[in-house]
C-alpha positions in Angstrom: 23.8 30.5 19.5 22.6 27.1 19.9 19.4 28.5 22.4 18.6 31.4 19.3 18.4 28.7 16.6 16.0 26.4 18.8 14.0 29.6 19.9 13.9 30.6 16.3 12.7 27.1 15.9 9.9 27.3 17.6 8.5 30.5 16.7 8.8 28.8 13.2 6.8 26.2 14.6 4.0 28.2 16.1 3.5 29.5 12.8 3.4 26.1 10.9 0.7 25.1 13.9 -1.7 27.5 12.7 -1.8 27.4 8.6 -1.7 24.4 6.5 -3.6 23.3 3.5 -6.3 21.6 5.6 -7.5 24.8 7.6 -10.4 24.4 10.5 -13.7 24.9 9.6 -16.2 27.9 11.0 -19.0 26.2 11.4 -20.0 23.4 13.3 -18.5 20.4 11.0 -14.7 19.7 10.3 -13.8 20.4 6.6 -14.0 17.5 3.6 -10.7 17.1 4.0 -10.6 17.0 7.3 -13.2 14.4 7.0 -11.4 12.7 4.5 -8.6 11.6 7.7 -10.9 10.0 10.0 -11.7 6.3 8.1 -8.0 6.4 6.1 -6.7 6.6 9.8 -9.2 4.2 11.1 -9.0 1.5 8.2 -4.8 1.6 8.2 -4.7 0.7 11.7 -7.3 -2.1 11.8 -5.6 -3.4 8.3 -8.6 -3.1 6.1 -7.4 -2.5 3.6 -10.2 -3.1 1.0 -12.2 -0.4 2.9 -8.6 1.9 3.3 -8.4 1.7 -0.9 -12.2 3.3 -0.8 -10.9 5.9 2.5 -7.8 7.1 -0.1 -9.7 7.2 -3.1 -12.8 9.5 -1.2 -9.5 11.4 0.5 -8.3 12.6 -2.6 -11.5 13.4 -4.2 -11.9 15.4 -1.1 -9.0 17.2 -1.9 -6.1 15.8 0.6 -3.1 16.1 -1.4 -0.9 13.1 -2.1 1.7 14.5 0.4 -1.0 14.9 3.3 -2.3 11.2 2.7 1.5 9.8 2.6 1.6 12.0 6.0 -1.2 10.2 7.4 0.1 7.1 6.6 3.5 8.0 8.1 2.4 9.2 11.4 0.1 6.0 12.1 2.7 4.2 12.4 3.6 5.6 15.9 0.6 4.5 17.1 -0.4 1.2 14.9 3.0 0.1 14.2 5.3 0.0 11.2 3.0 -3.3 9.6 -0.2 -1.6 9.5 1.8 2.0 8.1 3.9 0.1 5.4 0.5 -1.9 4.2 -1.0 1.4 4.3 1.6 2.8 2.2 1.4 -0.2 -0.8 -1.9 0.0 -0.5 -2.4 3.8 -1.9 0.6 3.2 -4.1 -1.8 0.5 -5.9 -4.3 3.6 -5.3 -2.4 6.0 -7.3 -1.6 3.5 -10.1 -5.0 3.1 -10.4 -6.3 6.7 -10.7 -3.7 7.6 -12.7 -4.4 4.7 -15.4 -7.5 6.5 -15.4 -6.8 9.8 -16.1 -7.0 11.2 -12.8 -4.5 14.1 -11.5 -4.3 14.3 -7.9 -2.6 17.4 -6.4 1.1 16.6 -4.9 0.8 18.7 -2.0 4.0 20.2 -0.9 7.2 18.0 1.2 7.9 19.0 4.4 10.5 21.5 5.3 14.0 19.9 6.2 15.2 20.6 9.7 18.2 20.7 10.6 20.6 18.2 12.1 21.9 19.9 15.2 18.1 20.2 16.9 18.1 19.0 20.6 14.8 16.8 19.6 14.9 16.4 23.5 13.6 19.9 24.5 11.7 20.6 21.0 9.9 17.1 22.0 9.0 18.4 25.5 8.3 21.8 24.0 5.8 20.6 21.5 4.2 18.2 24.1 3.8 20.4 26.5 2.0 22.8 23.7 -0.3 20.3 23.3 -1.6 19.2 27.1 -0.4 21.8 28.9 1.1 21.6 32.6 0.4 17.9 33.8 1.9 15.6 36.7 4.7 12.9 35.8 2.8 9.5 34.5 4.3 7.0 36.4 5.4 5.5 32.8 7.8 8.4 32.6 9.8 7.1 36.2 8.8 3.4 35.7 10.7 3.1 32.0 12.5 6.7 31.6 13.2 5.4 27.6 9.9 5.3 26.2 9.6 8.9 27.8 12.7 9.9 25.6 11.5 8.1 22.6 7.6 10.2 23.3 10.0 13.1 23.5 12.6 12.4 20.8 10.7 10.6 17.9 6.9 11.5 18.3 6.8 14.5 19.6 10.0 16.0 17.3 10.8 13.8 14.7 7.2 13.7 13.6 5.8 16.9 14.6 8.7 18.4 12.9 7.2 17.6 9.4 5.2 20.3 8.7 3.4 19.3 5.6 0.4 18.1 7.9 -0.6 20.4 10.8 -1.0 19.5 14.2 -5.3 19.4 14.9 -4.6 17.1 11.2 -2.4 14.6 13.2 -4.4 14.7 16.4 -7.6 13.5 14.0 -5.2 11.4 12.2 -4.4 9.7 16.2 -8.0 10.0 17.9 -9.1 8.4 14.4 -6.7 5.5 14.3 -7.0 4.9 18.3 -11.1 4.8 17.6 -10.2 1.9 15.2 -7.7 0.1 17.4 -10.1 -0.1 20.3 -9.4 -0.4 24.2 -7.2 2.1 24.3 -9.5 4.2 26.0 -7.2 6.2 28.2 -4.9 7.4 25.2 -8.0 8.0 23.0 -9.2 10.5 25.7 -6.3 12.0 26.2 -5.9 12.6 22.6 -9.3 14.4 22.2 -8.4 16.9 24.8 -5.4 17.7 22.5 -7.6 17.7 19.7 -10.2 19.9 21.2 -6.8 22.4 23.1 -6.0 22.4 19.5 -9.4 24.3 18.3 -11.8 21.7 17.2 -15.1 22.6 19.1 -17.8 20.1 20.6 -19.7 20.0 17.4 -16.9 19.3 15.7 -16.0 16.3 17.4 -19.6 15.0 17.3 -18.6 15.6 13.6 -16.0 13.4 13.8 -17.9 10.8 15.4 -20.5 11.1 12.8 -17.9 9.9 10.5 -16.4 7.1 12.1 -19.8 5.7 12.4 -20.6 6.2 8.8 -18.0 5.0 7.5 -16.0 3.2 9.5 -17.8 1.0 12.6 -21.0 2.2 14.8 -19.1 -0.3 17.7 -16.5 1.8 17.8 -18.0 4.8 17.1 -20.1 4.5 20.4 -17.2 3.9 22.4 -15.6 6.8 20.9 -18.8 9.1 21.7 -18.3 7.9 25.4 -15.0 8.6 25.7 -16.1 11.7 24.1 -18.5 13.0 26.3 -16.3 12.4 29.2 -14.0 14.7 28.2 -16.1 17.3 27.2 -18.0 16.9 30.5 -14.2 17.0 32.3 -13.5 20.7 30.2 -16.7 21.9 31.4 -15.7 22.0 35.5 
């Protein structure tokens, strides 16, 4: 009974991969909302957070629902630490205040979908990873320090990835965008733009997303982000 429920899980899963409110653009740029990810993501993990009150305000005019933004904020903290998510958080609380006192209604955007209790978050972390890079060799992190692994697994991986108010390509920008911002991190940030690009997002629409985080975030870290880029894209192409 226990294998049915997790299978039934993940074909559960597979569906919430594919449909969410921010849907993959056809044509050679990622969406506004999509967009709308990259310099909230950025901003939150360097803790700029007079530029991350301008990143929410242009996300929700872009249409990111509250729930999505919160998401955002949530998930960086995996990867920028619970300081930079919680002053994240007040800071589009003071966000919302604001717009509010003005008249503006953003959407709420829906909650994610309670899961239950009894999940082995073990094998529905190694599942989901393994969705996302496909067969690899063991890092030598995962035999060095076997907890972290189980934490990747357990927490990242399930925990989060569970949540399926934001999809998965919308948390892989959300991580390529925040690992742009936190800089020499090079080997994570490539390996997160293969996920991102396994995930559907297409050359252009990565040059897209670098286009964005040099707009409106840093042209520094923009470049190293197009270099890390066009390794990986030259890598896909053998």
């Amino acid at each position: 009974m226990k294998r049915f429920k997790l299978s039934l899980l993940f074909g559960i899963m597979g569906v919430f991969m594919g449909f969410s409110n921010i849907i993959m653009a056809t044509s050679n740029t990622l969406t506004p909302q999509q967009r709308g990810i990259i310099p909230i993501a950025a901003f939150t993990s360097t803790g700029d957070l007079d530029n991350l009150k301008i990143a929410l305000n242009e996300g929700l005019d872009s249409k990111l629902t509250i729930n999505e933004i919160k998401e955002i904020l949530v998930h960086s903290y995996a990867y920028a630490g619970f300081p930079r998510s919680l002053n994240g958080i007040n800071t589009f609380i003071v966000v919302l205040q604001e717009r509010e006192a003005k008249g503006i209604k953003d959407e709420i955007g829906r909650e994610a979908t309670p899961v239950a209790n009894n999940i082995d978050k073990n094998a529905y972390g190694e599942k989901v990873r393994t969705s996302l890079t496909g067969t690899r060799s063991s890092p030598a992190y995962q035999t060095f320090t076997p907890a972290i692994d189980t934490f990747l697994k357990e927490h990242l991986f399930a925990d989060l990835f569970m949540r399926d108010n934001l999809d998965y390509l919308s948390r892989e920008l959300t991580t390529i965008s925040i690992l742009s911002g936190l800089g020499n991190v090079n080997a994570q940030l490539r390996s997160h733009m293969n996920i991102t690009m396994n995930l559907g997002a297409t050359p252009e629409q990565m040059n897209d997303f670098i286009s964005v985080l040099e707009n409106k975030v840093s042209k520094e870290k923009a470049q190293n982000a197009q270099g890390v880029l066009k390794e990986v894209i030259a890598n896909r192409s053998k």
